[in-house]
C-alpha positions in Angstrom: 39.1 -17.9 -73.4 39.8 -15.2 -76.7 38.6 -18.0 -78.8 35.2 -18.9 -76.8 34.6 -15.0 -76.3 34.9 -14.5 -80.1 32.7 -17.8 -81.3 30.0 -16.0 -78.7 30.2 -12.5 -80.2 29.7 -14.5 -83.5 27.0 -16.1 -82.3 25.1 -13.3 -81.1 25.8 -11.4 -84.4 24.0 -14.5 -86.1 21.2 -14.2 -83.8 20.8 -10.5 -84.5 21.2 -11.1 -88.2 18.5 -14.1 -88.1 16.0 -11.4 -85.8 16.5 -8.9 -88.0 15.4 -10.4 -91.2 11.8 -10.1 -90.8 10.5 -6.8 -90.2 9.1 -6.0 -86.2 5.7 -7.2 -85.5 3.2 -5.7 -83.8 1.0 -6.4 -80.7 2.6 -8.8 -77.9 4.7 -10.0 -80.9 6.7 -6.7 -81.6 7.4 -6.7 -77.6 9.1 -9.8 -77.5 11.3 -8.9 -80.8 12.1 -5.8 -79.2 13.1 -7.6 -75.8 14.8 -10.4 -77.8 16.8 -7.5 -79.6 17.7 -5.6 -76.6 19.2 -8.9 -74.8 21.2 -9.5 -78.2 22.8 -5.8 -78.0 23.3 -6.4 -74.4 25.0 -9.7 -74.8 27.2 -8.5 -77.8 28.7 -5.3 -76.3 29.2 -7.6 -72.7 30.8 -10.3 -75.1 32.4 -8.1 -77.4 33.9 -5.9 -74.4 35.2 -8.8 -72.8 36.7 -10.1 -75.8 38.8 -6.9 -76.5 39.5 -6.5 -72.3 41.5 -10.6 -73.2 42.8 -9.3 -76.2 44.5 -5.8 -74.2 45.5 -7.9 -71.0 47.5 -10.5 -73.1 49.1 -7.5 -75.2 47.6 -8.6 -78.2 47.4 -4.9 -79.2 51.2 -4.3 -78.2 52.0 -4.0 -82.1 49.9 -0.3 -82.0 52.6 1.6 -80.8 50.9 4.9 -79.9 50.8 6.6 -76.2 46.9 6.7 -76.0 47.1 3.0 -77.4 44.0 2.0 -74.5 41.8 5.0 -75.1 41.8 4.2 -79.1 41.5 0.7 -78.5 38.4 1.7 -76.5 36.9 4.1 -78.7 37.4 1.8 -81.8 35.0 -1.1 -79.5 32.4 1.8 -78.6 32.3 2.2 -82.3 31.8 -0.8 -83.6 29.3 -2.3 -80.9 27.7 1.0 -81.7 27.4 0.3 -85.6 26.7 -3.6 -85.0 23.9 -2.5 -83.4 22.8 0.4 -85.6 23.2 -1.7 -88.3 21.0 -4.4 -87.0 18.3 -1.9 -85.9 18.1 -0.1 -89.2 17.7 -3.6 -90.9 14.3 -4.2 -89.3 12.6 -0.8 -88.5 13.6 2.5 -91.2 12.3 6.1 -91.1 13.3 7.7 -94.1 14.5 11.3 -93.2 15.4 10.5 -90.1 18.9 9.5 -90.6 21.4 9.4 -93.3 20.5 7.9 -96.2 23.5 5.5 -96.6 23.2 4.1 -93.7 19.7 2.6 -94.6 21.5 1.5 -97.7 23.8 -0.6 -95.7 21.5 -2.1 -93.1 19.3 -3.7 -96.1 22.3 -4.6 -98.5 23.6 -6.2 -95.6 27.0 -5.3 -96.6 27.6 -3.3 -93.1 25.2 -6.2 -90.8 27.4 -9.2 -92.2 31.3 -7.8 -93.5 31.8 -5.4 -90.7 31.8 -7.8 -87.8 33.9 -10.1 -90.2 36.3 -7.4 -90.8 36.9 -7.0 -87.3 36.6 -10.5 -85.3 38.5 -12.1 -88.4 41.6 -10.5 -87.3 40.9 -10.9 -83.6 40.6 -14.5 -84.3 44.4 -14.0 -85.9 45.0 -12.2 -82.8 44.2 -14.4 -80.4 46.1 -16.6 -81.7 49.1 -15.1 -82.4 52.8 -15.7 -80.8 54.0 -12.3 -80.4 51.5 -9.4 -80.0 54.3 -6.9 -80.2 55.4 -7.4 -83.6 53.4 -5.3 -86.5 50.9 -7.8 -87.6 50.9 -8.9 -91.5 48.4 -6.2 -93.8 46.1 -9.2 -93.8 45.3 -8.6 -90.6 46.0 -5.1 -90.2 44.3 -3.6 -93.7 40.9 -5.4 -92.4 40.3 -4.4 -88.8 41.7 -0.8 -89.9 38.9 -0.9 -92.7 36.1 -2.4 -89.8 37.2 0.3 -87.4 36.8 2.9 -90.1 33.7 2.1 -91.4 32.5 1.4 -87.8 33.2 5.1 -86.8 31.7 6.6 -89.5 28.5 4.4 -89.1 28.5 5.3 -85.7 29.1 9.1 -85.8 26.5 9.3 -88.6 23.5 8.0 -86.2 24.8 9.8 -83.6 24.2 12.9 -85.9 20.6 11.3 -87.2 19.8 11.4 -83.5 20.8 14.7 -82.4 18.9 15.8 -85.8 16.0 14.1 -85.6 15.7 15.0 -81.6 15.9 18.5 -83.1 13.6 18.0 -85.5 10.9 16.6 -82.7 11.4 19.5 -80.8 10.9 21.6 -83.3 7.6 20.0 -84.5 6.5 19.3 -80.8 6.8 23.3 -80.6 4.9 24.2 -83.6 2.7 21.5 -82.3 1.9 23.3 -79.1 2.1 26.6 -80.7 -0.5 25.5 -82.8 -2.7 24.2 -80.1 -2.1 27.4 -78.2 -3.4 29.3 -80.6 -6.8 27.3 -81.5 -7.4 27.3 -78.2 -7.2 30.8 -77.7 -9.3 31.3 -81.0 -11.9 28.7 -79.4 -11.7 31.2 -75.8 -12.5 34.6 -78.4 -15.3 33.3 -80.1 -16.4 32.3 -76.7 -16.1 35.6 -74.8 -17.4 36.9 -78.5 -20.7 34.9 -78.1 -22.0 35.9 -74.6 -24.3 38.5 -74.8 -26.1 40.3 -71.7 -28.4 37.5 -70.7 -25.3 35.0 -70.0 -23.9 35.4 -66.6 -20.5 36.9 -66.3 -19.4 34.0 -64.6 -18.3 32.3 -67.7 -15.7 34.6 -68.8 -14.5 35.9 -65.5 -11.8 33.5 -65.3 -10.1 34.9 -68.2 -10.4 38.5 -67.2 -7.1 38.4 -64.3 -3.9 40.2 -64.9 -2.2 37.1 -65.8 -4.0 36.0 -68.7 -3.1 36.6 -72.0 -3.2 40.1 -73.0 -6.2 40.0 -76.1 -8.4 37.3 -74.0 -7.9 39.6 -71.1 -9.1 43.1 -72.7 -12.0 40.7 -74.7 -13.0 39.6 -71.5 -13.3 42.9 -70.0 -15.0 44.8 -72.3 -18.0 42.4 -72.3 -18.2 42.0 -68.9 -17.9 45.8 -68.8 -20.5 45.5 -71.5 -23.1 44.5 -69.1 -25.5 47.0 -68.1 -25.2 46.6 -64.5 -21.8 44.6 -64.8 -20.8 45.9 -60.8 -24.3 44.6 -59.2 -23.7 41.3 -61.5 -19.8 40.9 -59.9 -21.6 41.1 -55.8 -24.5 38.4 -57.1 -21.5 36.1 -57.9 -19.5 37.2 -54.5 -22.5 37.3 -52.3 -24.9 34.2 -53.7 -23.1 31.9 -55.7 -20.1 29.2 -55.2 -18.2 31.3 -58.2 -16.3 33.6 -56.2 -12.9 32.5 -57.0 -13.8 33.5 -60.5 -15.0 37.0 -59.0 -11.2 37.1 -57.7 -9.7 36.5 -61.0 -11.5 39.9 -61.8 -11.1 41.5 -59.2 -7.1 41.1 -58.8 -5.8 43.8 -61.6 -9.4 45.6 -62.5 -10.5 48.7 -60.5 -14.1 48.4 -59.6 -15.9 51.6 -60.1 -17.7 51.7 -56.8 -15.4 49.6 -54.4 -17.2 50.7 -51.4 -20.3 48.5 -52.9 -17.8 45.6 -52.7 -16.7 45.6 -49.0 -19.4 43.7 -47.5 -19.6 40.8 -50.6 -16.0 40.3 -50.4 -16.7 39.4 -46.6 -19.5 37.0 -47.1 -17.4 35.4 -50.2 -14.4 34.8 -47.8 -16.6 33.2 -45.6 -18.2 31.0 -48.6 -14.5 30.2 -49.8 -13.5 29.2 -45.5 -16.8 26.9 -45.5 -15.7 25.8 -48.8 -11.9 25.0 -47.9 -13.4 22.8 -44.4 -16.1 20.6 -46.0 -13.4 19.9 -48.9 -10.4 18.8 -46.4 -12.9 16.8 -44.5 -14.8 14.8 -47.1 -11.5 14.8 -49.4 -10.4 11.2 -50.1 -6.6 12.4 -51.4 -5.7 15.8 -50.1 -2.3 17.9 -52.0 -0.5 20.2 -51.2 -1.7 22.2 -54.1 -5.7 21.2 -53.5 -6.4 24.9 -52.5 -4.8 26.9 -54.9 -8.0 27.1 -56.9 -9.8 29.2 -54.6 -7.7 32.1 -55.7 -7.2 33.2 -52.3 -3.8 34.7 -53.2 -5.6 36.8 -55.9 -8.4 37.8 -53.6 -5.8 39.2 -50.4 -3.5 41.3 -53.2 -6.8 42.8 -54.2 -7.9 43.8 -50.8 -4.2 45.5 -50.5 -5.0 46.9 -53.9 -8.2 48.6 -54.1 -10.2 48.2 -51.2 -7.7 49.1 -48.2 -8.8 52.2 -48.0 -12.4 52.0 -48.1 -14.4 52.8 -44.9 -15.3 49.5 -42.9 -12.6 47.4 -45.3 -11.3 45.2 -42.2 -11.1 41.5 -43.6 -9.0 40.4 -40.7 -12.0 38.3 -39.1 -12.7 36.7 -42.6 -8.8 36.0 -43.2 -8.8 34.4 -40.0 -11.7 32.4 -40.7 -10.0 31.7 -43.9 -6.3 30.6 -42.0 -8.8 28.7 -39.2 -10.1 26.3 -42.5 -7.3 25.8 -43.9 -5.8 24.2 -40.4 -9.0 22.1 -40.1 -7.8 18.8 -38.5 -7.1 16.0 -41.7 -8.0 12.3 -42.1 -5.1 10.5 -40.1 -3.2 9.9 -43.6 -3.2 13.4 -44.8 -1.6 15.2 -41.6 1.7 16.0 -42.6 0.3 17.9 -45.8 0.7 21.5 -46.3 -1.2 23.7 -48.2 1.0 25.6 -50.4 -1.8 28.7 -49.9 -1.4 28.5 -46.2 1.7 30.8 -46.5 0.4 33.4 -48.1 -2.7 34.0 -45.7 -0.2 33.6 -42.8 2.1 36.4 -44.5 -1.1 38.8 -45.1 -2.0 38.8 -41.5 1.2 39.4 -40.6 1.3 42.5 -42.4 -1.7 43.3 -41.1 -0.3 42.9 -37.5 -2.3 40.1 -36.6 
């Protein structure tokens, strides 16, 4: 059983080294070479494992006379099914910088692809075949498969250090990446908020004016809509006679009004714009989330209330919160009952406050 285990492991090496001598291809092509060469690496370390498992249970290794004889035995497979494989791999496909140079050297001299499994199996093959298994084993044998384990390990702890490098070098260009991004896209937002001038609606740059924007997009954003001659009476147009007034929230949460008494009565109508808003999109909605009302900004709109409008004469928005919990509990298509709105919670918590 040795013997057949180690002509299979030497098959499957040939097969590897036969794949591997053509660069991968691309299109449907490059799929199958990569599936071919994942069933070879799979077959080799099932092959390969089994071959040193027969070589352990006949005490083949009883000549290593060492207490942690099985976990070194173990280690030394790991590492050479490892650098097999590695070797194999680096032989098609190569990224300079990636990993350590030598190791590309080896995969295309082919010094590692074909000596190392000879270096090892040859004296498993001697093994195998061998009377007494606890006798030390001639150099012949011993010189070899100490050489095959060696070079194995440091193949194999070399990529393992390519990898953990280049992950850390993805992560760090993935991060300047984003970064990057980031900050064209504020650029992008600043010439934006830079461009409107008083005949563009507030509207547009509302969004960007809540507390939990970026700090510079934030003040930009407030100082031209605080720019605008009549920037309060602009605010109520959105709240009272548009479909915008989640962007009026973003605003509103974190920016004192100057007037708030002006705002009472649009804040009303809005909330009952946002709970007419809420029903008609639960009952045409075709694939209702949990999350699908979070846009309204009804959060934001409730800790404004709290904030700056509390105390203002005829400020009781319990009748629009209701109307607000009342849409949120409209009855779903039959396959979206069981879901939740996230935003459900917090309008439940502010009425409770509120004593309702």
């Amino acid at each position: 059983m040795g013997n057949v285990l180690l002509v299979i492991s030497l098959l499957i090496v040939l097969g590897m080294f036969n794949l591997t001598s053509s660069a991968m291809p691309g299109g449907d092509y490059g799929m199958g070479y990569g599936l071919m060469l994942f069933f070879y690496a799979v077959g080799f370390t099932v092959f390969s494992g089994l071959l040193v498992l027969n070589l352990g249970y006949n005490d083949k290794f009883a000549w290593i006379d060492l207490s942690s004889r099985n976990w070194i035995i173990f280690l030394a497979w790991l590492a050479f099914a490892i650098a097999v494989f590695c070797m194999e791999i680096f032989r098609s496909e190569w990224h300079p910088g990636e990993f350590p140079n030598f190791l590309g050297w080896l995969a295309r001299s082919s010094v590692a692809v074909l000596w190392l499994p000879v270096l090892v199996l040859v004296p498993c093959f001697w093994l195998i075949n061998a009377e007494n298994g606890n006798i030390a084993q001639p150099l012949f044998v011993q010189l070899p498969l100490k050489a095959g384990i060696a070079l194995s390990l440091l193949i194999s702890l070399s990529a393992v250090y390519g990898l953990i490098r280049a992950s850390a070098q993805q992560t760090v260009s993935i991060q300047q990446y984003n970064q990057q991004r980031n900050s064209d896209f504020k650029q992008q937002q600043l010439a934006f908020i830079a461009s409107q001038t008083d005949t563009n609606s507030i509207v547009n740059i509302l969004s960007s004016s809540g507390r939990f924007n970026d700090p510079e997009l934030r003040n930009a954003s407030i100082e031209k809509i605080k720019s605008h001659p009549n920037w309060e009476g602009d605010l109520i147009y959105v709240l009272n006679e548009t479909e915008f007034q989640a962007e009026a929230y973003h605003f509103i949460d974190g920016n004192q009004v100057d007037h708030p008494e002006l705002f009472i009565q649009p804040i009303k109508i809005s909330l009952q714009h946002t709970a007419d808003q809420i029903r008609n999109s639960i009952i045409g909605s075709n694939n209702l989330q949990d999350w699908h009302m979070e846009h309204m900004a009804i959060d934001r709109i409730l800790r404004a209330i709290d904030e700056q409008f509390a105390a203002v004469p005829g400020a009781d928005f319990l009748p629009e919160v209701r109307a607000i919990r009342d849409a949120l509990n409209t009855p779903r298509p039959e396959r979206f009952k069981e879901v939740k709105f996230t935003t459900s919670a917090g309008v439940e918590k502010w009425l409770k406050s509120h004593n309702e």
